[in-house]
C-alpha positions in Angstrom: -6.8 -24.5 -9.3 -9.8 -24.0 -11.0 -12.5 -25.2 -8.9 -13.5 -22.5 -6.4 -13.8 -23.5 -2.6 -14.3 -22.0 0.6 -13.9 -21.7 4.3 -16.1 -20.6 6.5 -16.2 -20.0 10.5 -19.3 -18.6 12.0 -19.3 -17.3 15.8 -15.9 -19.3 16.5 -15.9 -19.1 20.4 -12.8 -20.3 22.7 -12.4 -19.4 26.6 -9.2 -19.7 27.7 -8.9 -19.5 32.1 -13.0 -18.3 32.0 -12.3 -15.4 30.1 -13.0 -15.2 26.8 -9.9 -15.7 23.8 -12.3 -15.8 20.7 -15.5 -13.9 21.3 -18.0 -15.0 17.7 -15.4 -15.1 14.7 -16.8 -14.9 11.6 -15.2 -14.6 8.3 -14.4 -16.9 4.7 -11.3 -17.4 2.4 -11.8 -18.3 -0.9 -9.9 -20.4 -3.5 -6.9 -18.2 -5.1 -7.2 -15.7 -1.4 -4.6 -14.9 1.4 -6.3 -13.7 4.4 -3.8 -12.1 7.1 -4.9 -12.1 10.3 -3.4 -10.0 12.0 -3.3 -9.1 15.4 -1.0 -8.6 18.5 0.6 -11.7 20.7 -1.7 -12.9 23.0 -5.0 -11.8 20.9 -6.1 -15.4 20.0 -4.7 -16.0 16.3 -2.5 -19.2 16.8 -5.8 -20.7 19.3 -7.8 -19.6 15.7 -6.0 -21.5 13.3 -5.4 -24.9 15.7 -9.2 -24.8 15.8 -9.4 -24.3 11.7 -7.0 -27.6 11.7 -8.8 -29.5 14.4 -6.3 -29.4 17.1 -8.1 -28.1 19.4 -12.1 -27.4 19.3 -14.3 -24.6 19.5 -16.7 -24.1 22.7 -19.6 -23.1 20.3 -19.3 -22.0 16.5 -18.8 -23.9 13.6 -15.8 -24.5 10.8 -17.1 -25.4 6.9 -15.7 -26.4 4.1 -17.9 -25.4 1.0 -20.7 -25.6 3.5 -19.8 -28.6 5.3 -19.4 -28.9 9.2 -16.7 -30.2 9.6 -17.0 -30.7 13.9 -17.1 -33.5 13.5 -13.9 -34.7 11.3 -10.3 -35.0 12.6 -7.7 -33.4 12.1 -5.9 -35.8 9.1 -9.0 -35.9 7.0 -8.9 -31.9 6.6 -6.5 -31.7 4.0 -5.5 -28.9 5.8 -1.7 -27.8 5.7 -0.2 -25.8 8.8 3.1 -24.7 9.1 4.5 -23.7 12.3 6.6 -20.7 13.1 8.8 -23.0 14.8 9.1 -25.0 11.4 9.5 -28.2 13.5 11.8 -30.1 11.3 13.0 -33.3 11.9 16.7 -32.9 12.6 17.7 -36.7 11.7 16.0 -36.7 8.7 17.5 -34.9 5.2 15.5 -32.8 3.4 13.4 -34.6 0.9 12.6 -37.1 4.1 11.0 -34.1 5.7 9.0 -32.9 3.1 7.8 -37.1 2.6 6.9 -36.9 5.9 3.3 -36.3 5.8 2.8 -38.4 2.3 4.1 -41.2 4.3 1.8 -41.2 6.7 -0.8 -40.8 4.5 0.8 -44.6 3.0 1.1 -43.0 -0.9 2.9 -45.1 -2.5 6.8 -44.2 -3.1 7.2 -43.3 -6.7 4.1 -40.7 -6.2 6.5 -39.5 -2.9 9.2 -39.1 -4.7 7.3 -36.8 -7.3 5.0 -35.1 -5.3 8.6 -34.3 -3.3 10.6 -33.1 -6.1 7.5 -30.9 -7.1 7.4 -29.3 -3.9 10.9 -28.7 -3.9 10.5 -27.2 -6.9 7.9 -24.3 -6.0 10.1 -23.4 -3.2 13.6 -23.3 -5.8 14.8 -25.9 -2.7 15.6 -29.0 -5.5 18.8 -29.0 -5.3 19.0 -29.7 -1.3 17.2 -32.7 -1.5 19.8 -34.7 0.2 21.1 -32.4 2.6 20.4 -32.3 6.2 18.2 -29.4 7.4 20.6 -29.0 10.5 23.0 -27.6 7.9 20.4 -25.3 6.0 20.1 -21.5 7.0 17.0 -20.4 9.2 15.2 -18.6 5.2 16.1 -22.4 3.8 14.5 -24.3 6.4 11.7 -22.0 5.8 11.5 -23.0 2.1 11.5 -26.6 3.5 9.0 -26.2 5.9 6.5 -24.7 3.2 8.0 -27.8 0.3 6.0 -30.4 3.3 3.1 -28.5 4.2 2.3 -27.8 0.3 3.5 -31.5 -0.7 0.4 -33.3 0.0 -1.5 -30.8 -2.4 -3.8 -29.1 0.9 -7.2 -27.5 0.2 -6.1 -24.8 2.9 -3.0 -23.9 4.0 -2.4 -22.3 6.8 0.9 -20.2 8.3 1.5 -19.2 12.0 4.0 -16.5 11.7 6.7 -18.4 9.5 8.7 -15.3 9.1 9.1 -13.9 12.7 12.6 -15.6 13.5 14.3 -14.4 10.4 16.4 -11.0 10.1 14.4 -7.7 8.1 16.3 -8.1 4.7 15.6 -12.1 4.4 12.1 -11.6 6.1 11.7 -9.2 3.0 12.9 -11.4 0.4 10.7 -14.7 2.0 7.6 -12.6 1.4 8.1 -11.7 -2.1 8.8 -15.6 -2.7 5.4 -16.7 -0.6 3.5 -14.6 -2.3 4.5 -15.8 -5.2 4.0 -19.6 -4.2 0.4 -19.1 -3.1 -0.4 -17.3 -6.3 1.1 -20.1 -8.0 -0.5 -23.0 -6.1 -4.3 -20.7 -6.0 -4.4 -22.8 -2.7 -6.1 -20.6 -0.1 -4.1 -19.5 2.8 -5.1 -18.0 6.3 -1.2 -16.3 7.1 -1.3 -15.2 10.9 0.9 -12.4 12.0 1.3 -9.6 14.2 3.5 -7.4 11.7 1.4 -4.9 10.0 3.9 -4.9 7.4 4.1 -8.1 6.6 0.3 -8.4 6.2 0.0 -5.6 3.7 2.8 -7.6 1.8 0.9 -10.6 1.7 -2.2 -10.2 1.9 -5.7 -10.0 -0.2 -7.4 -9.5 2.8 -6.7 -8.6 6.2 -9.0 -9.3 9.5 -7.6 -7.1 12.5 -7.8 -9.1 15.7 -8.3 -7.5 18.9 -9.4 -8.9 22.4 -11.1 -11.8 20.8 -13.1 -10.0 17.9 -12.5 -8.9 14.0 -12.2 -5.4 14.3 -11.8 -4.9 10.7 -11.7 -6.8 8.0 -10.9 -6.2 4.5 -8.4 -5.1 1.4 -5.0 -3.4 2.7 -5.9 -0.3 1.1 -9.2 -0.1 2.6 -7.5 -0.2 6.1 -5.0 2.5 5.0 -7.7 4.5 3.5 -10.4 4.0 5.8 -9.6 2.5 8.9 -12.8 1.5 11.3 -11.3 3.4 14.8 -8.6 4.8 16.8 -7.7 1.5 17.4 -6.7 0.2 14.3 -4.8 3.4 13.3 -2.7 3.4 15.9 -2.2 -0.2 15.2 -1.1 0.6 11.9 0.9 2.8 13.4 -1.0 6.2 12.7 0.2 8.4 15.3 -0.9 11.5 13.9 -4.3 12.0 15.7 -6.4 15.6 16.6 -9.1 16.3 18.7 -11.5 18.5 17.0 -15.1 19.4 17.0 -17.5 19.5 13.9 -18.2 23.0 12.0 -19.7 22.4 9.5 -21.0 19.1 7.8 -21.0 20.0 4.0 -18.0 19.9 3.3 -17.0 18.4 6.5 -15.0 21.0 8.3 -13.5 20.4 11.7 -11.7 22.9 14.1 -9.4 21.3 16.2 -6.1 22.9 17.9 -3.9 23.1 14.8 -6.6 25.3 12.7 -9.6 24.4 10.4 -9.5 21.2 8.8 -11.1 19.9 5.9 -11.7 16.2 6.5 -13.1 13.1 5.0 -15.2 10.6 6.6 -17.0 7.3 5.7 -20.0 6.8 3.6 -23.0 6.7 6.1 -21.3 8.8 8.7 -24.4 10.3 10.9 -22.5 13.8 12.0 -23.9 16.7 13.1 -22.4 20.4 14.0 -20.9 20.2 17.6 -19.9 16.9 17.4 -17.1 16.3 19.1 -14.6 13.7 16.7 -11.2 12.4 16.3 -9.1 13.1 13.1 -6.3 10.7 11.9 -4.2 11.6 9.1 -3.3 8.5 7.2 0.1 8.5 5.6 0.4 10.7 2.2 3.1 10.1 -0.5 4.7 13.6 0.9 3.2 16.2 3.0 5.6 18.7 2.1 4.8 19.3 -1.3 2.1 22.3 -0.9 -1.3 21.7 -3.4 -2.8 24.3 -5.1 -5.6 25.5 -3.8 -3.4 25.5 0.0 -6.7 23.9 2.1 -5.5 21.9 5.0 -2.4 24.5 4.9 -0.4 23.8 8.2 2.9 25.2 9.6 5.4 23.4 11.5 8.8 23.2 12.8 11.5 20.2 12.2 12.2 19.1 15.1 13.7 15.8 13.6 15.0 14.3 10.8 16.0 10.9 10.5 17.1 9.2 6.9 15.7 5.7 7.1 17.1 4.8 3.7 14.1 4.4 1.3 12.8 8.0 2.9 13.2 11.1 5.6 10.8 10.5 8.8 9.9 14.0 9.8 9.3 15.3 13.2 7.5 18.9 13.5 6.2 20.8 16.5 2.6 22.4 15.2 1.4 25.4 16.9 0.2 24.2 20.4 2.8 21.9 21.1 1.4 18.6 19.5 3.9 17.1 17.1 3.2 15.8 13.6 5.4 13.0 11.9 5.4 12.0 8.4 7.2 10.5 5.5 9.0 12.7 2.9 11.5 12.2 -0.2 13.0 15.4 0.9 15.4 16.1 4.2 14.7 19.0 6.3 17.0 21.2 8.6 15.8 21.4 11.9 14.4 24.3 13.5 13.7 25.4 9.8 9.4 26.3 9.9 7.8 24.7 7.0 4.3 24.8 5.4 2.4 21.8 4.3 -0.8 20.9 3.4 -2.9 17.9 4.5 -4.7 16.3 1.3 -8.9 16.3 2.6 -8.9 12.1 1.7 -6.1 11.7 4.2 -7.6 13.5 6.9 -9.9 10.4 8.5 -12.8 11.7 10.8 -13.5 9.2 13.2 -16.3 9.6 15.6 
């Protein structure tokens, strides 16, 4: 796709009962992007995209495309594409009838069905399965389907609402790889909504945190992971390594919290004084057990736990004051043995 497009909302608003569900959601996806937006059940994602398509409307804010408001077009003359996490297949009808569906109704003639069918098929490696009927397919090939009829009719935007969530871990897996994969291919841009921090970082170019109706963070999976905006989001991202501490010294930031001195990063513009009284989150490391150099950050602990979770060892150690610290490392440890470690400064997060 060579011609670059956009989307843009700007202070989306929805009250759902009188209490607000999207409180002025601002962001834009651009041609070639997958934006993940992410956020916990409940937190207003689904309501966001069904406004995006049209299906339901905003109570003030306004959807463009490349600019243009589009309040007041429905929802067939978006060339938007929405796939549901429900797929919603047609059981009577064979493959290739499903993914015609929407060209149909759009009254293209057949030949350019049957091509635009056979190419959609194609992206999703589904050609084969034209004729069979979707009641037979497994729940990963009736997710190939349902992406073949959402991307048949060519959309400007496509959007998914958790299309992964009823499939098992290792398939789950596999279906990401292949997405991505599809929407690089296609450079059609794609607002994916999930609730799985894992998936996101998967599939995503961008990722907009979604919490009590608001974009808590927006932004590249490694900027969340390397900076994230609050307590919040780290423990969202599942960062449960979290001191209380009070500042030192400001240059280099030093911060004394229960566990010793710690050197600590913090983001650019941080206003922090001596005395301030702050938050540390380490954010995860390749492997905290390997010991650096110049032994700053050095911390002692004992194993309390050691689980093998196949592709690594989760650690569980009890730090001096009871707190425990849990990490990732390539290595197993006994328990009760006491090991040292040291926390690289760029993972240690100072939060205010």
């Amino acid at each position: 796709m060579s011609e670059n497009h956009r989307l843009s909302l700007h202070e989306i608003t929805k009250n759902y009962e009188g209490k607000p569900l999207l409180n002025g959601i601002s962001f834009e996806v651009n041609s070639g992007e997958v934006l993940c937006l992410l956020g916990r059940s409940g937190s207003g994602k689904s309501t966001l995209l069904r406004i995006i398509a049209g299906i339901e409307n905003a109570d003030s804010g306004s959807v463009l495309w490349d600019d243009e408001d589009l309040s007041g077009t429905p929802t067939h003359l978006r060339h938007f594409g929405l796939m549901f996490q429900d797929y919603a297949l047609f059981p009577h009808r064979n493959v290739a009838e499903n993914v015609a569906f929407g060209l149909r109704m759009q009254k293209i003639d057949s030949a350019e069905i049957d091509r635009r069918v056979l190419a959609a098929l194609e992206q999703v490696n589904m050609v084969k399965f034209g004729d069979r009927r979707v009641t037979d397919l497994s729940g990963g090939e009736q997710q190939r389907v349902a992406l073949a009829r959402a991307l048949a009719p060519a959309p400007r935007l496509l959007m998914l609402d958790e299309p992964l969530a009823a499939l098992d871990r290792a398939l789950r897996e596999q279906l990401q790889q292949e997405l991505r994969e599809v929407l690089q291919r296609t450079g059609i841009p794609a607002i994916y909504v999930t609730h799985d921090q894992e998936e996101a970082l998967a599939l995503g170019d961008r990722m907009a945190l979604l919490n009590e109706g608001q974009i808590v963070q927006i932004g590249s999976p490694d900027v969340f992971y390397r900076w994230p905006k609050n307590l919040w989001v780290a423990q969202f991202l599942a960062m449960e390594n979290v001191f209380s501490g009070q500042v030192v010294k400001t240059v280099p930031l030093q911060v004394q919290t229960a566990i010793g001195l710690l050197h600590a990063s913090t983001a650019s513009g941080s206003n922090l004084t001596s005395g301030d009284q702050v938050t540390l989150v380490i954010t995860p490391a390749a492997d905290f057990t390997l010991l650096n150099g110049e032994q700053i950050n050095l911390v002692k602990g004992v194993c309390r736990d050691c689980l093998f979770m196949g592709e690594y060892y989760q650690i569980t150690l009890s730090l001096q004051g009871g707190q425990n610290f849990v990490f990732r490392s390539n290595h197993a440890v006994n328990k009760g043995v006491e090991i040292p470690f040291c926390l690289p400064v760029e993972n240690v997060i100072c939060l205010k």
